[in-house]
N, C-alpha and C positions, 0 to 999 in steps of 0.2 A: 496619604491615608484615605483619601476621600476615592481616589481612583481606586483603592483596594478595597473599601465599599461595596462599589458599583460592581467589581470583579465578582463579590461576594453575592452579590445579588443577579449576576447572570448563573453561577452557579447553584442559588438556588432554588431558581427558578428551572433548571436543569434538572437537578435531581430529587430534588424534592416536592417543587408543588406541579412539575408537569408529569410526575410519578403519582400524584394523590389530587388529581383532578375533581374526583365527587368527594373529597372530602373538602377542601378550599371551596370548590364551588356550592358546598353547603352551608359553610360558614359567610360566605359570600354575599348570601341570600339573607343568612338574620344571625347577629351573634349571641350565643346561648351561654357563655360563661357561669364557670358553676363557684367562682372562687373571687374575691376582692381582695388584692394583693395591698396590702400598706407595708412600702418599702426603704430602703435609702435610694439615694441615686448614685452610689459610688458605683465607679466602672468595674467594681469588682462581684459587682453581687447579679446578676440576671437572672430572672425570676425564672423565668424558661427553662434554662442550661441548667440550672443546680437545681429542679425540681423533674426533668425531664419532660415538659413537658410541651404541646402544640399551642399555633396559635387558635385560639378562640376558647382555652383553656381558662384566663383570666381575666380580668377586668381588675388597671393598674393606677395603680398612684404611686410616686415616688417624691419621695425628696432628702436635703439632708437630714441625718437620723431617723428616721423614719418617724417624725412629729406630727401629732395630730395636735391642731392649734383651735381653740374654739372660735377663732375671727379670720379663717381661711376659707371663704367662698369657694375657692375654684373646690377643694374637697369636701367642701359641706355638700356642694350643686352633685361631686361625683360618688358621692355616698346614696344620695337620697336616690338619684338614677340607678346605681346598682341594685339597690335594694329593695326600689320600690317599681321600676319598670322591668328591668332584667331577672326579677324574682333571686334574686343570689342570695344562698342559704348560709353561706360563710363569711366569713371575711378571717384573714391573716395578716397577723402585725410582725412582721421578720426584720427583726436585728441585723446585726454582722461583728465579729471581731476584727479586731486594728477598725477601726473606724474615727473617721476623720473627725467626725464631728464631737462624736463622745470622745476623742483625746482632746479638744478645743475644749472641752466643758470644766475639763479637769485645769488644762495648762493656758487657758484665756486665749483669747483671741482678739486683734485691733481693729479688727474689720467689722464697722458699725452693725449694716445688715446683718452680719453673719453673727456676731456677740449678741444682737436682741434677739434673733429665731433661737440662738439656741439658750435663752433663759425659759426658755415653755419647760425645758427638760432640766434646768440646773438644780429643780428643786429637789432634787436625788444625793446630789453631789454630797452633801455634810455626811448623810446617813450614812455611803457609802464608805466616804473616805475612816467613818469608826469601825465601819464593819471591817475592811484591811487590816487595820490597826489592829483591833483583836484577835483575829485568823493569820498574822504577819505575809500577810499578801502582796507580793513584787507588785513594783508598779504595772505591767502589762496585766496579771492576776487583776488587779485593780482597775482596771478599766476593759476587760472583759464584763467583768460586775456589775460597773457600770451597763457597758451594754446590756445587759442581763434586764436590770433594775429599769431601764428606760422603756425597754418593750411592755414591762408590766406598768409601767407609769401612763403611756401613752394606750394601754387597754384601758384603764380607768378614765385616761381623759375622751376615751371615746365612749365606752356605758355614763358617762355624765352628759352628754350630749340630749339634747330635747327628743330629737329624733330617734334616736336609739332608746333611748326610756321608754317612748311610746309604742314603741314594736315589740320590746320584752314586753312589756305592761300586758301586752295580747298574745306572749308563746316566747318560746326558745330561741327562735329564729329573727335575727340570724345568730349561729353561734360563731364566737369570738376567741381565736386564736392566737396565741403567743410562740413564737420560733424565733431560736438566734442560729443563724448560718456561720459555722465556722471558715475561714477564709483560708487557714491553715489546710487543715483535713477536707474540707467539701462537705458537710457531716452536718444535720439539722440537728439542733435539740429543740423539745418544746419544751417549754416552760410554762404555757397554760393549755391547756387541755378544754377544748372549747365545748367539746360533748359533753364535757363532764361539768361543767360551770350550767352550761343549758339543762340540764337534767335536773338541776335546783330551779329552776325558774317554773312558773307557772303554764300550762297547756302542753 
């Protein structure tokens, strides 16, 4: 796999960035992103591919479930840089269905590390699992739901953040996105509408 990599990256370099020379070499010079991806890091989801688009488009954070954790340095350090040196007016918290982690949240998991990251997110699960209950929702239906329910968990855990309070507190910006990418279909849904959350806020 590693040698098919490299294959992948003589090709393209071939047909893509020695085809779009002033555009790489602009980005080269300073990157201007207009978007802050908060993502999973399953190998099924690439931010790029299922949104179409280039690099210097985004400024990324991934990991499992796409968790924002209040005592995570490395994305508190890469929040504060996007938003406050890169000027980035957005930010996007994208889900995914079948995802690994939110079926662990449901059906446990004995992997230390992996069982405490993902209780930042578990506190969905009860609600959830009444909500099913009522609606007679399959278990797959059910932990779509889940996915659903954790993008909008982890929007709130990030507007509770110090950081972010203090930048609405002065405007809209940045406004805050919720999307779940279907894995099935390729097919975004949002489920928060970040313009329209910003449009209630002050400036």
């Amino acid at each position: 796999m590693i040698s098919q990599l490299l294959t992948g990256n003589q090709r393209f370099v071939e047909s893509e960035f020695n085809r779009n020379l002033d555009y790489y070499h602009s980005i080269a010079a300073a990157q201007t992103p207009a978007v802050l991806w908060i993502g999973c890091s399953d190998s099924r989801v690439s931010e790029d591919v299922i949104t179409g688009s280039k690099p210097g488009t985004m400024f990324v954070h991934r990991n499992v479930a796409n968790i924002i954790a209040y005592n995570d340095v490395n994305f508190a350090a890469l929040l504060e840089y996007g938003v406050t040196y890169l000027k980035i007016p957005d930010i996007v918290v994208c889900g995914h269905t079948r995802c690994g982690g939110i079926k662990a949240i449901v059906e446990g998991v004995k992997e230390n590390y992996i069982a405490d990251w993902l209780q930042i997110a578990a506190g969905i699960r009860d609600e959830v699992e009444v909500l099913a209950q009522q609606q007679g929702l399959s278990h797959d239906q059910k932990l779509d739901l889940l996915s659903k329910e954790n993008v909008k968990l982890q929007i709130k855990h990030l507007n509770r953040l110090s950081f972010i309070r203090r930048m609405h507190e002065k405007g809209s910006i940045p406004r805050i996105h919720g999307w779940l990418y279907s894995v099935d279909t390729g097919k975004i849904e949002v489920l928060v509408d970040g313009h329209a959350a910003a449009a209630h806020r002050p400036g």
